[in-house]
C-alpha positions in Angstrom: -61.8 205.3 68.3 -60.2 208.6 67.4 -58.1 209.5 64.7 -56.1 212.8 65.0 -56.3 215.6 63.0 -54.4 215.4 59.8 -51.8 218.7 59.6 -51.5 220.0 56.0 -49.1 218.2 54.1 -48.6 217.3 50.1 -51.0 214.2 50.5 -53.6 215.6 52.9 -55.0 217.5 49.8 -57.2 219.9 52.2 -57.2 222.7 49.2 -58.1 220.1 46.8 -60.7 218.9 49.2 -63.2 221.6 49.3 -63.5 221.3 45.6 -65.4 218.3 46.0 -67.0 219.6 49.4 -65.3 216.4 51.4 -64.0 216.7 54.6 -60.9 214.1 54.3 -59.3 212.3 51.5 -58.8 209.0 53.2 -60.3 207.4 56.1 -58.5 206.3 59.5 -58.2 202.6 58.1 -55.8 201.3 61.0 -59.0 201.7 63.4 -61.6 200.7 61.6 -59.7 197.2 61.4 -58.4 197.7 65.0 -62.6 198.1 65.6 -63.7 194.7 63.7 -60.8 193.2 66.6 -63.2 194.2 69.5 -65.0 192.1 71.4 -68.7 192.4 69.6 -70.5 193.4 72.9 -68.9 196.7 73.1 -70.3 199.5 72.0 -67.6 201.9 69.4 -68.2 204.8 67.8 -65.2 206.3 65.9 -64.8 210.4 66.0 -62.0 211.0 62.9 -61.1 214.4 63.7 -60.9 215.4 60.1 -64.0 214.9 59.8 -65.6 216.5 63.3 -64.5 217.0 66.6 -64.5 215.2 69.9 -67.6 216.4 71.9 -68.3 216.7 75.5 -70.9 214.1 74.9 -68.7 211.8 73.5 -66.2 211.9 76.4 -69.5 211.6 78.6 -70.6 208.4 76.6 -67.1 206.3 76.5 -64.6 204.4 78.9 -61.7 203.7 76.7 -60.5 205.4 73.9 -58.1 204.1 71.1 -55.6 206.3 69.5 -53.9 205.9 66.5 -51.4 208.4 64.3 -48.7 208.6 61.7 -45.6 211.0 62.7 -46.9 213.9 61.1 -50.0 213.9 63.2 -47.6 213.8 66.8 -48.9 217.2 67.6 -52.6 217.0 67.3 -52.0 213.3 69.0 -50.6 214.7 72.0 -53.3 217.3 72.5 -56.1 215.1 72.2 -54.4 212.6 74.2 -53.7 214.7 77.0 -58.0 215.6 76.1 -59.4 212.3 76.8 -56.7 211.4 79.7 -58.3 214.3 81.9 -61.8 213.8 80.8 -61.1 210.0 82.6 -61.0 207.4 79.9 -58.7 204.9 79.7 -56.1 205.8 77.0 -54.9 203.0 74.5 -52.6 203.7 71.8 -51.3 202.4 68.6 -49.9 202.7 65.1 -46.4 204.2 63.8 -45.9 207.2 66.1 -46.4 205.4 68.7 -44.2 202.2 67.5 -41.3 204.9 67.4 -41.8 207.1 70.5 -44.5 205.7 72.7 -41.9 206.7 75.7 -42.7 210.2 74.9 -46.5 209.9 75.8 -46.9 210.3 78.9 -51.4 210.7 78.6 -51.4 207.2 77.0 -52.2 204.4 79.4 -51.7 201.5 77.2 -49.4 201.0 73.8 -50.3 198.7 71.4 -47.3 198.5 69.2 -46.2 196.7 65.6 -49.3 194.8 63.9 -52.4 194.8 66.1 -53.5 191.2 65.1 -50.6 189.9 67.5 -50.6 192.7 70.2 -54.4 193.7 70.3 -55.5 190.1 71.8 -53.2 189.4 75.0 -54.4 193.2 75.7 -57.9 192.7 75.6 -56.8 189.3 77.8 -55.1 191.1 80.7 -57.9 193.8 80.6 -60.6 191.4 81.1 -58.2 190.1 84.1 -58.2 193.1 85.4 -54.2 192.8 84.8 -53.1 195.1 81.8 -49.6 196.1 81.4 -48.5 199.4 79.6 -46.7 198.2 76.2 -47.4 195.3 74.3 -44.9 194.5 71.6 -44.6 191.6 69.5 -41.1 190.9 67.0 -43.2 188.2 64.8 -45.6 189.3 62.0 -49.0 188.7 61.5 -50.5 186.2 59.2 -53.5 188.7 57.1 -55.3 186.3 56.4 -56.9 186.4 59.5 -57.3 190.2 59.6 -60.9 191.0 59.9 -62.9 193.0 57.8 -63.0 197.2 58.4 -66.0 198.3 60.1 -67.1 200.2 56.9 -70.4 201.4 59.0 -68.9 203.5 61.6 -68.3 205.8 58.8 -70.1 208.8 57.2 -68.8 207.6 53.8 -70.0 211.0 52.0 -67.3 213.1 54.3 -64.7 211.1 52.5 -62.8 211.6 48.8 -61.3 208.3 48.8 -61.8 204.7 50.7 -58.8 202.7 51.1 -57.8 199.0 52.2 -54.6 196.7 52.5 -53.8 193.5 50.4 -50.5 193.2 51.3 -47.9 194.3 54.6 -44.1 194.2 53.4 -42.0 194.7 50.7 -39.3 192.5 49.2 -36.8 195.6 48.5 -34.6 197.1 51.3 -33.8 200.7 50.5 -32.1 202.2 53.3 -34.5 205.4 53.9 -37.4 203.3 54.5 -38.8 202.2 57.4 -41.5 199.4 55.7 -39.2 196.4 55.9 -38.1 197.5 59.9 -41.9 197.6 60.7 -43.4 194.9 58.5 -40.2 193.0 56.8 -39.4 191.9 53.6 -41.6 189.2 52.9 -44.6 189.9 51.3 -48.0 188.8 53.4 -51.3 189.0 51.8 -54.8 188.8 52.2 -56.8 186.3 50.0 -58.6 187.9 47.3 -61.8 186.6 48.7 -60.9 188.9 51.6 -60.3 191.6 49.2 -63.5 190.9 47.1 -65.8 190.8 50.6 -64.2 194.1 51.5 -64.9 196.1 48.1 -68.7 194.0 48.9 -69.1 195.9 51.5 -68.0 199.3 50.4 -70.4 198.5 47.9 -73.0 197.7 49.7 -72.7 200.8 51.7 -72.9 202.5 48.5 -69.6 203.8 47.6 -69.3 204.6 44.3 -65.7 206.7 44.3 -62.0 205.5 44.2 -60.6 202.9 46.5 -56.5 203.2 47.5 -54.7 199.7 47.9 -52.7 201.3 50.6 -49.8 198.5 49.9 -46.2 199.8 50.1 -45.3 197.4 47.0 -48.4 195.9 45.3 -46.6 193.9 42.8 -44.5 192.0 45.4 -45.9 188.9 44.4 -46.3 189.2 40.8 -47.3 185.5 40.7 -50.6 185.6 43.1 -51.6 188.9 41.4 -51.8 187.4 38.3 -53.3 184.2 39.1 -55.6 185.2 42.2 -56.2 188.6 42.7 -56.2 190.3 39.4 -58.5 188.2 37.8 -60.9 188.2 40.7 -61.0 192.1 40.6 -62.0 191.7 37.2 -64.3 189.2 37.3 -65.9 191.6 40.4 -66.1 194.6 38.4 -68.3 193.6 35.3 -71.1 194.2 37.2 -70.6 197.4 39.0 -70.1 201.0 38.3 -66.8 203.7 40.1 -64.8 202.0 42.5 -61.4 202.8 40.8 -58.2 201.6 42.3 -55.1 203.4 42.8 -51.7 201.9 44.7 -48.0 202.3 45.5 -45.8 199.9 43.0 -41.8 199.8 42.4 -40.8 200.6 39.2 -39.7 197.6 37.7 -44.0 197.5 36.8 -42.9 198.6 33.5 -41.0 195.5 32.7 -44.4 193.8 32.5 -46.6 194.4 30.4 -49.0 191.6 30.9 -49.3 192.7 34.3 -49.9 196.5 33.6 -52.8 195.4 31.3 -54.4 193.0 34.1 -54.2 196.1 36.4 -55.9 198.4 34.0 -58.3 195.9 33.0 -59.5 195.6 36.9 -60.0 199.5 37.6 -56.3 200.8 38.6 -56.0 204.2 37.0 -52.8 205.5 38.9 -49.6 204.1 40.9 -47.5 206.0 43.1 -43.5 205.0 42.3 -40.9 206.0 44.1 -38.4 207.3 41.5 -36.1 209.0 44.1 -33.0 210.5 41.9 -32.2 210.0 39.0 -28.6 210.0 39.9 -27.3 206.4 39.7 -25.0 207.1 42.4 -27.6 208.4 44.7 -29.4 205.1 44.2 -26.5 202.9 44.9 -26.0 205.5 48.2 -29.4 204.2 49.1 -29.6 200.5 48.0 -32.2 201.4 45.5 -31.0 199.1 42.9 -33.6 198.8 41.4 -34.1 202.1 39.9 -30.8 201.6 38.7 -29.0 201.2 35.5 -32.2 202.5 34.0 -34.4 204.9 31.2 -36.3 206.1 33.8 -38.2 208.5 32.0 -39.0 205.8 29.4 -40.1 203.2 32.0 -42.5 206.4 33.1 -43.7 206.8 29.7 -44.7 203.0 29.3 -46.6 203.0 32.4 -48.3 205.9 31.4 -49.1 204.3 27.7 -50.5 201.5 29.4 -53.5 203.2 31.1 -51.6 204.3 34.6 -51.1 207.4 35.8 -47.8 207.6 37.3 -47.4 209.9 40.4 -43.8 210.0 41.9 -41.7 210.4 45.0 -38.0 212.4 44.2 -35.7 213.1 47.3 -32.6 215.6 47.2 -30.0 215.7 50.2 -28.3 212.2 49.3 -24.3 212.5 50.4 -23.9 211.9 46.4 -25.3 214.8 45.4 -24.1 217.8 43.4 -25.6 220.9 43.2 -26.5 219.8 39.6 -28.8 217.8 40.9 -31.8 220.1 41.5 -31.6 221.1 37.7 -31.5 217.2 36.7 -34.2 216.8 39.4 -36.4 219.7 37.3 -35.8 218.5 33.9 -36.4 214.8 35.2 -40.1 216.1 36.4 -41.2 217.9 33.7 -39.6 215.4 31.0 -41.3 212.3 32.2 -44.4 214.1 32.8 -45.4 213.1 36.5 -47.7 216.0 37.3 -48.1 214.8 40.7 -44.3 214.5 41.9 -43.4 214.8 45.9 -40.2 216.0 46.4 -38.4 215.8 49.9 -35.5 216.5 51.2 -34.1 213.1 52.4 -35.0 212.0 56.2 -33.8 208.9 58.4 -36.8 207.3 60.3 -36.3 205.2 63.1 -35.8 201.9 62.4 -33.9 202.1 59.2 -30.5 201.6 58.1 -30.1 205.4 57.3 -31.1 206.2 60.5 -28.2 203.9 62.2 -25.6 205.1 59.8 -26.0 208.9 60.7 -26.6 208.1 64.3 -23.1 206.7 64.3 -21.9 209.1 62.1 -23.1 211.6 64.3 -25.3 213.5 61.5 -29.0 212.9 63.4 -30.8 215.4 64.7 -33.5 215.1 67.0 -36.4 216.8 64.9 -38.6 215.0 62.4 -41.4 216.0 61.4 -42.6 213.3 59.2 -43.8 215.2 56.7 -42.1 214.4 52.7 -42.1 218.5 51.7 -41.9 220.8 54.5 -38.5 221.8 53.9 -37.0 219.9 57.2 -34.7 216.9 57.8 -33.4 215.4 60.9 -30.3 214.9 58.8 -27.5 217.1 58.7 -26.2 216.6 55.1 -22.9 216.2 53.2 -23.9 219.7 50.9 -23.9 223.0 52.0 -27.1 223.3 53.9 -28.1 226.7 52.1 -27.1 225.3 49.1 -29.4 222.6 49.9 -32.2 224.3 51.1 -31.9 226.6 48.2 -31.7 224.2 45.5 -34.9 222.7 47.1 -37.0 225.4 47.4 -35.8 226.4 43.5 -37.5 222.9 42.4 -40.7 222.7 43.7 -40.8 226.7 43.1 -40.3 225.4 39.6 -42.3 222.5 39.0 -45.1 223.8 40.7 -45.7 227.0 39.4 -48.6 227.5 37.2 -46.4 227.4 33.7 -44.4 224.3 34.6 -46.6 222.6 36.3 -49.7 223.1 33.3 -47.4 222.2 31.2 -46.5 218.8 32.7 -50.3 218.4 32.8 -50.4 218.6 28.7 -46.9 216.4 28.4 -48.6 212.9 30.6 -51.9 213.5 28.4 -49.7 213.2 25.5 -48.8 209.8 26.9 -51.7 209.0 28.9 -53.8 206.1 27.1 -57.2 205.8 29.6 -58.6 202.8 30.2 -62.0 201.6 29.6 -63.3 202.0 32.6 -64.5 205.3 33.9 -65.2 207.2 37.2 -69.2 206.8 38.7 -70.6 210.7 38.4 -71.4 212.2 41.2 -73.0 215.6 42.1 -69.6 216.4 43.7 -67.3 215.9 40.5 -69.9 218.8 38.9 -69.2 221.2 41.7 -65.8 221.1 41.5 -65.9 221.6 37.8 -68.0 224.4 38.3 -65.6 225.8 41.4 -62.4 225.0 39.5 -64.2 227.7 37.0 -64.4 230.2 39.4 -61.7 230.0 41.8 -58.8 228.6 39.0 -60.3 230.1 35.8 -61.0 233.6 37.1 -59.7 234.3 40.5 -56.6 232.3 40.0 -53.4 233.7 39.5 -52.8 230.4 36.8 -56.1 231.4 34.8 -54.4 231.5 31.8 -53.0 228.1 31.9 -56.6 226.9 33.3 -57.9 227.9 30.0 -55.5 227.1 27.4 -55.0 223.5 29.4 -59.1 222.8 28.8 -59.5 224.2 25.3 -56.1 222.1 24.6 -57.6 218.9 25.9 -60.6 219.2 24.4 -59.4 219.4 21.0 -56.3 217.0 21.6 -58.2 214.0 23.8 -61.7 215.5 24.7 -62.4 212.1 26.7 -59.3 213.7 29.0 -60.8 216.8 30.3 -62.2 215.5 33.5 -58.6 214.8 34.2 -57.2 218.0 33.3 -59.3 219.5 35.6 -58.5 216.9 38.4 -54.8 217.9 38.0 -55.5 221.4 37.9 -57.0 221.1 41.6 -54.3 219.0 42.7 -51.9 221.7 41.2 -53.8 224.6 43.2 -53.3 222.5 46.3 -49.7 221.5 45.8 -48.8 225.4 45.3 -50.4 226.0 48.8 -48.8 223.5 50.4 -45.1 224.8 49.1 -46.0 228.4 49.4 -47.1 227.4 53.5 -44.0 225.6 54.1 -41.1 226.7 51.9 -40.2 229.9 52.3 
């Protein structure tokens, strides 16, 4: 099983990373499920190339290797692709590139498109046949609750920041950017929470202490079971256990329930990512986000935040609707609502979506796309000036991310920030990066100042807060990196 390097991007957080002395901030969680799929005689062994390197000696040791990769990894899939192709393994591939443009691949013996619980099985069927064809697709979507458990143990758990897993595929909202409801529909699927429960058991048991991502697209797209089912068993599971914090993707209509912010809290979720988008109302309607619309989104931030959650957001620019005011709204939107960790991206049409269809026809797509939210690219051609585009971008994240703005937000969500109960397990790790964040921010930074003023701040305003000021101040170091790298 090989996973791709991961290019640096926004979410990779490689700067962050050697803070903490980890090697990758999320594991390859689309093979370790794909693994548990296997028949159990075979031997696998998973090489995520984050984490180390595909060896001589592991090409020498396997027959068949399975690929998979998101589009921003298309590079580093095709060279390791074309890799194990002339070493002589059979080459099987799966996962979203590959759902998009497995035609381009010309390495990869075997595609094993959409959701692997359907297409996985009739594979392994014709190659115990002898009889294996070259794409297996399948329109129909899985039911989860017969997705197997991740084979935690083919990991070196201490090379990681963060473990992840999936409770739900889907998402009931249909904005026309998006690709989720082309690739996994509107309906919301779910695992049981006894699937969830034996899951987190066996991170546990593996000893993993740290956060865990509920990679979900909407978490709160059945509001009903979480409340019921899910929720309650999470906190029922956590009375007796130490760490494992959760973090997840929700829509913003979370703030409109408040019962359901406190059952989240109260089970270990410290942060939710939201898309925000614009906050044009006119933009949203452009994009059928409605519901973002006809709303005080700053305030809807604010009680999120007051409830225990940090809220980290997604803002795009380059909608057809938008003025060149927009970068300065976009800027005082940021730093107002105090979402320290805001992704900002010019606007892009994946394959598959609405968007996509509507410039293709319009004759507005261009062939490049890159797949990564802030590099500065779009395979769009826009309705605004493209220098005023690109120039109103850059001025944003040039903005919010310098050290003044951006230290600034910092002290603005700890104003609002109420944090839960529950706290972080300590680990040798969470020491060192204190101690490098002194050196490297608080001396040989160019943001010292800032450093400084933000921890003697905190720990006079909310001392309990000063393990997440510093936190922030890494991620801030490694979100100035990324923009410096790829906005010029």
């Amino acid at each position: 099983m090989v996973y791709p390097e991961f290019p640096d991007t926004f979410w990779s957080f490689k700067h962050a990373l050697k803070f903490v002395g980890k090697r990758s901030a999320l594991p390859p969680l689309g093979l370790l499920t794909v693994a548990a799929m296997l028949p159990p005689e075979w031997p696998v062994r998973l090489v995520d190339m984050n984490v180390r390197q595909v060896t001589e000696r592991d090409l020498a040791w396997a027959d068949c290797a399975f690929i998979s990769a998101m589009v921003v990894q298309r590079d580093p899939a095709r060279r390791i692709a074309a890799r194990l192709k002339a070493a002589g393994l059979k080459v099987v591939a799966g996962g979203p590139l590959f759902n998009s443009e497995y035609e381009q691949f010309e390495d990869v013996d075997h595609f094993i498109l959409n959701e692997a619980e359907l297409t996985l099985p009739p594979f392994l069927a014709d190659l115990e046949r002898g009889c294996p064809k070259r794409v297996y697709s399948s329109a129909e979507f899985a039911d989860m609750r017969r997705t197997p458990l991740p084979r935690w143990d083919l990991l070196n758990l201490k090379r990681y920041a963060t473990m992840s897993i999936q409770f739900t595929r889907g998402c009931p909202f249909d904005c026309d950017f998006c690709n989720i409801t082309a690739l996994l529909g509107r309906r919301v699927r779910m695992k049981t929470s006894g699937q969830i429960i034996a899951e987190l058991d066996g991170l546990y048991e593996q000893g993993w202490r740290g956060d865990v991502f509920f990679v979900d697209d909407n978490f709160i797209g059945n509001r009903k079971f979480l409340k019921t089912d899910l929720l309650p068993a999470l906190i029922a599971w956590r009375k007796d256990k130490t760490g494992n914090l959760f973090f997840t993707e929700a829509s913003i209509d979370l703030a409109d329930d408040r019962v359901l912010m406190d059952m989240m809290v109260e089970a270990g979720f410290i942060k939710v990512f939201i898309g925000i988008e614009t906050p044009d109302n006119s933009c949203l309607a452009e994009c059928g986000k409605g519901q973002n619309e006809n709303r005080d989104l700053v305030a809807d931030v604010k009680r999120i935040q007051r409830s225990g959650l940090q809220v980290q957001g997604g803002f795009i620019v380059g909608f057809d609707h938008d003025q060149p005011s927009i970068f300065q709204r976009q800027i005082d939107f940021i730093q107002k609502s105090g979402i320290v960790t805001a992704m900002v991206g010019l606007l892009q049409a994946p394959a598959g979506t609405r968007l996509y269809e509507r410039m293709k026809k319009e004759g507005r797509l261009k062939p490049e796309f890159s797949g990564d939210n802030v590099d500065g690219t779009s395979n769009i051609i826009p309705a605004m000036n493209r220098e005023t585009l690109r120039d109103g971008y850059r001025r944003i994240l040039e903005h919010i991310y310098s050290p003044e703005h951006y230290y600034r937000r910092i002290r603005t969500f700890l104003r609002e920030y109420r944090p839960p109960a529950v706290r972080s397990h300590l680990e040798l790790s969470h020491v060192l990066a204190l101690l490098r964040s002194f050196f490297r921010l608080g001396i040989f930074g160019r943001e010292r100042f800032h450093y400084w003023k933000l921890l003697i701040w905190t720990q006079f305003r909310c001392h309990r807060l000063v393990p997440e000021a510093v936190i922030l101040a890494i991620y801030g170091y490694h979100f100035r990196r990324v923009c410096e790298a790829h906005v010029k």
